[in-house]
C-alpha positions in Angstrom: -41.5 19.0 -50.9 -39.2 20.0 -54.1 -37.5 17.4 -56.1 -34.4 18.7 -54.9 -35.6 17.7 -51.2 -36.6 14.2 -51.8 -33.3 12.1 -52.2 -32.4 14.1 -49.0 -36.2 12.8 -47.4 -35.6 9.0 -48.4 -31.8 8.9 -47.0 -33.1 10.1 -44.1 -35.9 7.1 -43.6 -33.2 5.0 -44.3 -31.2 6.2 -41.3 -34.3 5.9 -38.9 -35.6 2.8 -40.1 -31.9 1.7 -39.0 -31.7 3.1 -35.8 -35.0 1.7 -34.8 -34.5 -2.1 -36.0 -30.9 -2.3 -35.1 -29.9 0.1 -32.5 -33.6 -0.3 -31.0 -34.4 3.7 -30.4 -37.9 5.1 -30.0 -38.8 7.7 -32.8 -40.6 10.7 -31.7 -41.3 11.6 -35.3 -40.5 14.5 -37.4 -40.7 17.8 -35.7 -39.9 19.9 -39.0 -42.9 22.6 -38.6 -43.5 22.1 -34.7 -43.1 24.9 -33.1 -40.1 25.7 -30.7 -38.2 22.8 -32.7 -35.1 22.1 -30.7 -32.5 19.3 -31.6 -32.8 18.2 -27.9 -35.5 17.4 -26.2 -34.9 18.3 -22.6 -37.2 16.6 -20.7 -36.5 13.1 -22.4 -33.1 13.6 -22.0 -33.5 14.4 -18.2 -35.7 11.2 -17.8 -32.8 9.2 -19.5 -29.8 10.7 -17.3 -31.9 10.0 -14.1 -32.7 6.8 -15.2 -28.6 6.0 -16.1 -27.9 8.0 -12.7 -26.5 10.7 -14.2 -28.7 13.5 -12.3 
C-alpha cells in the first residue's frame, strides 16, 4: 500500500472496530482483490430478510 493509502486504511479499521464493539455486526473481512467483489452480498442479505420476514 502507498503512503498516500494508509491514513485512508487506518480510518477505516477505526470504523469496523466500531461497528463490531458497539453496533455488534459480524465482519466478513476485506474483499479488496476477491474476485467478483460486490458491495452486497446476496446471499447474506437473503438469509437476513428471511430471517426479519421480509421474503
Amino acid at each position: 500500500m502507498s503512503e498516500f493509502g494508509k491514513p485512508e486504511r487506518h480510518t477505516q479499521n477505526r470504523i469496523i472496530k466500531m461497528f463490531q464493539d458497539e453496533l455488534g455486526y459480524k465482519y466478513l473481512g476485506n474483499f479488496e482483490d476477491r474476485e467478483n467483489n460486490c458491495s452486497i452480498e446476496e446471499s447474506l442479505l437473503a438469509s437476513f430478510l428471511h430471517k426479519q420476514g421480509q421474503m
